[in-house]
C-alpha positions in Angstrom: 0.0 0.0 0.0 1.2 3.1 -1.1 2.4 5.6 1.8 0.7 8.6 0.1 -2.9 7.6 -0.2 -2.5 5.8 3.1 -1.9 9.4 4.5 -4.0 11.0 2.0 -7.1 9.2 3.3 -6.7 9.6 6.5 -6.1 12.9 6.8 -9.2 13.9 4.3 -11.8 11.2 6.0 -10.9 12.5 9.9 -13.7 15.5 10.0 -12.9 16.6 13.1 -9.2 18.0 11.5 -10.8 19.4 8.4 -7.8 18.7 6.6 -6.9 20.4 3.1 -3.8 18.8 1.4 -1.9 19.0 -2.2 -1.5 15.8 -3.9 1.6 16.5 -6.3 1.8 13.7 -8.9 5.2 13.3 -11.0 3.5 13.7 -14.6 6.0 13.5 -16.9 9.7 12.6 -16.8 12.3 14.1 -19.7 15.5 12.5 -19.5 16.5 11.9 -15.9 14.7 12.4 -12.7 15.0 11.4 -8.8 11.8 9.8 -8.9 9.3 7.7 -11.9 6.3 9.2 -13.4 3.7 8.7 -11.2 5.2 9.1 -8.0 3.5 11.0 -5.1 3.5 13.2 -2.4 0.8 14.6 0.2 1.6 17.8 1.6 -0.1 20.0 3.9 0.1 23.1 6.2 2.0 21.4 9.1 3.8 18.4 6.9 4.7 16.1 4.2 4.0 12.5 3.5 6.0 10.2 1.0 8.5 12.1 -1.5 9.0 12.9 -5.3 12.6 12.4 -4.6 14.0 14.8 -2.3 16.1 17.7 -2.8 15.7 21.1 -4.6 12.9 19.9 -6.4 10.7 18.4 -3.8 11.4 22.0 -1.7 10.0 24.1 -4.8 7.1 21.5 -4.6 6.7 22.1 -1.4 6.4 25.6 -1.1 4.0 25.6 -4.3 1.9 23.3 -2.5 1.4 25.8 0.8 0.9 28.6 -1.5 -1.6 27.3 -3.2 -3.1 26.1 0.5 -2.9 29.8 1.6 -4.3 31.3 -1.7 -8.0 31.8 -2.1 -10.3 29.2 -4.3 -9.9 29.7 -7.6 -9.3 27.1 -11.0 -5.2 27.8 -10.6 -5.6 27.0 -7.2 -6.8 23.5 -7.6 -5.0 21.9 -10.2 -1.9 22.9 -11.8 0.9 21.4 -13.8 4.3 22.6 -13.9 7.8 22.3 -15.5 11.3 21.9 -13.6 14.6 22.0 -14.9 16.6 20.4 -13.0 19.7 21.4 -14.2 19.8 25.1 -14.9 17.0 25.9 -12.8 17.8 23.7 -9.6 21.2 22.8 -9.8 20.3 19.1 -9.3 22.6 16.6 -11.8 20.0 14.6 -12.8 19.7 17.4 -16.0 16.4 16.2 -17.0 13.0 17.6 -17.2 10.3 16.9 -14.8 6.3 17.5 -15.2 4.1 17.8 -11.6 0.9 18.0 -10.8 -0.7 19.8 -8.2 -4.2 18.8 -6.8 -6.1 20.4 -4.0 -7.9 17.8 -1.9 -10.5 18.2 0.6 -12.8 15.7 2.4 -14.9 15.9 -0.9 -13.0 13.6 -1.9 -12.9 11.5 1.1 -15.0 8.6 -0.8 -12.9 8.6 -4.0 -9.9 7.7 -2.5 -10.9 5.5 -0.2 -12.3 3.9 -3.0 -9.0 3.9 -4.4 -7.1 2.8 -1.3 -10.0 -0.1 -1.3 -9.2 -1.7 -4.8 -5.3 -1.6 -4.3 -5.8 -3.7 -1.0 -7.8 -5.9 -3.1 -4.9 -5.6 -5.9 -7.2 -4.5 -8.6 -5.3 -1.3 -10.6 -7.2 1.6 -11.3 -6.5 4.9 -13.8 -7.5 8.5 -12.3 -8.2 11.0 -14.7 -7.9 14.1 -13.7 -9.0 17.5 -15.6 -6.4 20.3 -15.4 -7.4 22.9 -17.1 -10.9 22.4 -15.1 -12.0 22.0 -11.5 -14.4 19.1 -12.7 -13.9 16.4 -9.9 -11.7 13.6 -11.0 -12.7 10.3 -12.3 -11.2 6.7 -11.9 -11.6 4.1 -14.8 -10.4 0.4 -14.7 -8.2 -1.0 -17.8 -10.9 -1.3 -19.8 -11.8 2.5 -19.6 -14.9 1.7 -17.9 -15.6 4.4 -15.0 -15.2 2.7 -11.3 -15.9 5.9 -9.5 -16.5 9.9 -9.6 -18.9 12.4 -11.2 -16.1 13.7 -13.1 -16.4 13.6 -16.8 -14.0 11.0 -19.2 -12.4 12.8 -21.8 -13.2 12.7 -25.5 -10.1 11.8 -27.2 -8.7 11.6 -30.8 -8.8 8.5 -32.1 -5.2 8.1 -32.5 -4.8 8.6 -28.8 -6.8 6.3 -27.0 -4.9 2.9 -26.3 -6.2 0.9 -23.6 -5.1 2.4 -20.3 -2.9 -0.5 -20.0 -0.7 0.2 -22.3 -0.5 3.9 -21.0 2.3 3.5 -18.3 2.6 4.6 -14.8 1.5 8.3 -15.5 0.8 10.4 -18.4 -0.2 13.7 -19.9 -3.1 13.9 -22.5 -5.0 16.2 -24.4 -8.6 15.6 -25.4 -10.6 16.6 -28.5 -10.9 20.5 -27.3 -7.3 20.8 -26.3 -7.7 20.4 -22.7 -4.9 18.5 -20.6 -6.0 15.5 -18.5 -3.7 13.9 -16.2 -4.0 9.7 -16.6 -2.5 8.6 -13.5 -2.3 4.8 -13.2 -2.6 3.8 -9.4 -1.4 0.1 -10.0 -1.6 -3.0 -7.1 2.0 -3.6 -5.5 2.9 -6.8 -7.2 6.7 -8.0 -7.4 8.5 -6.7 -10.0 11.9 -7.7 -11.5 14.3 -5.9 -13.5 15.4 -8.2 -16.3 18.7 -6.5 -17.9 19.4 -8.3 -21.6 17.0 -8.8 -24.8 18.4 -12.0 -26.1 16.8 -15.2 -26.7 17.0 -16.3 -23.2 15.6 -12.9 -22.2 12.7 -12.7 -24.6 11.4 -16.3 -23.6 11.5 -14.9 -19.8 9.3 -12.3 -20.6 6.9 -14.5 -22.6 6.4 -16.7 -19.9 5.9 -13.5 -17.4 3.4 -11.9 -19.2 0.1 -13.2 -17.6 1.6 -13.8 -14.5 0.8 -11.0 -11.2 3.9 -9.4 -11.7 5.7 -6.0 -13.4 8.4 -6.6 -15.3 11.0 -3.6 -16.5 13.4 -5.0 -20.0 16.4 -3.3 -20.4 18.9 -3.6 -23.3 20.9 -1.0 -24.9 19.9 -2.9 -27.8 16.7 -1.1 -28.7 16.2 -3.2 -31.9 16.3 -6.3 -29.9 13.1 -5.6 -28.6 9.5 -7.0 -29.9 7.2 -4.2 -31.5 3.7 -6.3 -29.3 4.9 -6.2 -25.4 2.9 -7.9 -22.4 0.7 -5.5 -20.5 3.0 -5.7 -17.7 5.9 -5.4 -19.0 7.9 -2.0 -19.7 10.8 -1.6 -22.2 14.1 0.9 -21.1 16.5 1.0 -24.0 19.6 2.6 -22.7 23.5 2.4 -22.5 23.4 3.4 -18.9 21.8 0.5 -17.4 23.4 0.7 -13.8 21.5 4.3 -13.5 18.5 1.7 -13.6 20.0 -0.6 -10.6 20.5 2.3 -8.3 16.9 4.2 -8.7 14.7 0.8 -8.6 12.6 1.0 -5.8 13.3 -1.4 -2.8 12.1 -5.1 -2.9 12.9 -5.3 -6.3 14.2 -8.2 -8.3 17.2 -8.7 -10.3 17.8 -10.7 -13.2 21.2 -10.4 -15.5 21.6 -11.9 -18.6 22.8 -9.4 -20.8 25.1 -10.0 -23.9 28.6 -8.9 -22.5 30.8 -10.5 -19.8 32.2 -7.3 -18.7 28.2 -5.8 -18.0 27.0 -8.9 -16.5 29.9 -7.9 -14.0 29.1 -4.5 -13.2 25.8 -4.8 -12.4 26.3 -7.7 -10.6 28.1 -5.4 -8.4 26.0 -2.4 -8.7 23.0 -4.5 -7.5 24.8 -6.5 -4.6 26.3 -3.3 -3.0 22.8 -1.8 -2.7 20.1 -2.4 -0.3 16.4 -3.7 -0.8 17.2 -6.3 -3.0 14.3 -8.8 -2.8 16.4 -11.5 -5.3 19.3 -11.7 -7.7 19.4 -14.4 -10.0 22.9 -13.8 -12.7 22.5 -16.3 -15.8 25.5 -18.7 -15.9 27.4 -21.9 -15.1 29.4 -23.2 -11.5 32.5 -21.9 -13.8 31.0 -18.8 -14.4 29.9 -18.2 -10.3 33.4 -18.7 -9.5 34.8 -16.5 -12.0 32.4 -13.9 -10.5 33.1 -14.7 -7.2 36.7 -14.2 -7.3 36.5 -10.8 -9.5 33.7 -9.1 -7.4 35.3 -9.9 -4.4 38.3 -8.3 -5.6 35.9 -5.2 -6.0 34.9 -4.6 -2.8 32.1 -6.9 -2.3 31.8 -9.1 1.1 31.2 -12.9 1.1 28.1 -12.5 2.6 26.7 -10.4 0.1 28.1 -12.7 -2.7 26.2 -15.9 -0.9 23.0 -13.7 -2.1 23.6 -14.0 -6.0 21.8 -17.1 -7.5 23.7 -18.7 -10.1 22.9 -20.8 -12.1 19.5 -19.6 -12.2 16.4 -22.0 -12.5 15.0 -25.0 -10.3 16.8 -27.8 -9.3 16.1 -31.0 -12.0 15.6 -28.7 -14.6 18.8 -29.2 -17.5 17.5 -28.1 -20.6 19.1 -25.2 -22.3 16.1 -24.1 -24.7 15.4 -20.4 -24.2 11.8 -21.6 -23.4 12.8 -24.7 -21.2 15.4 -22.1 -19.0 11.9 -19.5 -19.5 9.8 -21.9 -17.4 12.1 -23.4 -14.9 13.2 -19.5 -14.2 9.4 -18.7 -14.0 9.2 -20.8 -11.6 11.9 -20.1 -9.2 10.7 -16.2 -9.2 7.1 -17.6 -8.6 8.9 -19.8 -5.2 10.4 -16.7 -4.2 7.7 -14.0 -4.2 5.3 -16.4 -2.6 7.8 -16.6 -0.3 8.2 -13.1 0.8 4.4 -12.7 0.4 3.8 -14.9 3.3 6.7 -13.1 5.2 5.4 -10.3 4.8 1.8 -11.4 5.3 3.0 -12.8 8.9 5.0 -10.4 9.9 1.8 -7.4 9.2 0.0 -6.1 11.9 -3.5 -4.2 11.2 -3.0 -1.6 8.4 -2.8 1.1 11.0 -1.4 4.5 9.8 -0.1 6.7 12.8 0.0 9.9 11.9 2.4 12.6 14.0 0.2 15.6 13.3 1.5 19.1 14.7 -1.0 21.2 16.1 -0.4 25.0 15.6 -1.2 26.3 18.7 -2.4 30.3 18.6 -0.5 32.6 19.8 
């Protein structure tokens, strides 16, 4: 359960505080950003919930947020989308270019998002759409485009842009028939997700035998011919020649999967992922001969024992030998399956009540 809608709804569905917050919604991404389209944050007069990713840009957020908390009612003052710089305008290296939305939420709204908060427990994803260049109150559709919830009106699109919400993404900018901009914002189930670095045979076959499975899988080969033009729903291409960049901002309980076409890369992020933290599983394609190799050679890098014991490889479930793409596909499908059943019980046992204690300040008069 995400930490912003847990916060979000309880601060909007507790009358007695009368709570007004800004939900700021990362919209678009140009280049690179500290945080993914769609991330969130709740902010209101006294504090902050979740983040967009910290530093200069989450302060100007901020401080747009209380403004438009302090201003008077007015269109501008309940939805608004802006554009960052991040590097000439706030010095952050990242260098790319980041879209946010702001939205004004009151206890209105206290039904929608619990709603919301609702179908993500049940793990059923859901799409807002939100007007903003309007005050209309936001709707919520499922992946079919079929309205789940809200008075607010769907947008008439062109017929060139209206894919199934599915194949939309995490979070997107539209503009319907009139011109008018409509934030689609999919609010999507946790489920595990694995970061699957190569595009080869081996790799393709994976994500075959993923593709109807409860899971989210992110593909990433420089290679951007490798990949197929028709994609699983959940699965998300990143061609790029900086794949470590990927390894370091994945979110925590992630997994890992390396099988890309060069030694050398295998290596590095092999180490990129065992020096971080959060890692839910690593699995590196190869033979004994090949874990020893890597063994020795990370090691040399830096890297403790310890952390070494947590790489799987080979890959795949024991009694399995076939080396077919699709053979290694299934027996690997099933070792991921073993292992996020695993932590889903974990987890499960080690949950108490969904309880979210707020530490709300109360600004006493002076």
């Amino acid at each position: 359960m995400s930490n912003w809608l847990d916060a979000l709804t309880t601060l909007i569905t507790q009358t007695s505080q009368n709570t007004t917050a800004i939900l700021i919604t990362v919209a678009q991404v140009e280049g690179s950003g500290p945080r993914e389209p769609g991330a969130k944050m709740v902010v209101t007069a006294v504090g902050q919930f979740d983040t967009i990713g910290g530093g200069h840009l989450e302060l100007q957020a901020i401080r747009i947020a209380r403004e438009m908390l302090e201003e008077s009612l007015s269109l501008s003052r309940e939805r608004r989308l802006q554009r960052f710089s991040l590097g000439p305008s706030l010095g952050q290296c990242c260098g790319g270019v980041v879209h946010l939305a702001f939205e004004r939420v009151t206890s209105a709204s206290a039904d929608y998002f619990s709603f919301l908060q609702r179908r993500l427990r049940d793990a059923d994803d859901s799409w807002r759409l939100v007007a903003l260049d309007d005050a209309a109150p936001p709707a919520m559709c499922d992946a079919d485009g079929e309205r789940l919830h809200g008075p607010g009106r769907l947008p008439t699109l062109p017929s060139l842009l209206t894919p199934s919400t599915k194949a939309l993404g995490a979070c997107t900018i539209l503009r319907d028939d009139s011109g008018k901009r409509w934030l689609l914002d999919a609010c999507l189930a946790t489920r595990p997700q694995l970061f699957l670095f190569g595009a080869g045979h081996v790799g393709a076959a994976i994500v075959k035998a993923l593709g109807d499975l409860p899971c989210r899988v992110v593909w990433i080969d420089e290679r951007e011919e490798m990949f197929p033009d028709a994609l699983p729903a959940n699965v998300r291409i990143e061609a790029t020649d900086t794949p470590e960049s990927i390894v370091e901002n994945a979110p925590d309980g992630s997994s890992f999967l390396v099988m890309t076409h060069n030694h050398a890369l295998d290596q590095r992020l092999s180490a990129q992922i065992l020096q971080r933290n959060g890692v839910a599983w690593f699995g590196l394609i190869g033979s004994k001969s090949k874990r020893m190799q890597f063994e020795h050679r990370l090691h040399e890098r830096g890297i403790p024992l310890e952390r070494l014991a947590d790489m799987v490889c080979p890959i795949g479930i024991a009694g399995i030998v076939g080396k077919e793409p699709a053979v290694i596909a299934a027996s690997v499908t099933a070792q991921l399956l073993q292992v996020w059943e695993q932590i889903a019980r974990q987890q499960q046992a080690a949950a108490t009540a969904p309880q979210l204690r707020l530490q709300l300040q109360l600004v006493s008069a002076t």
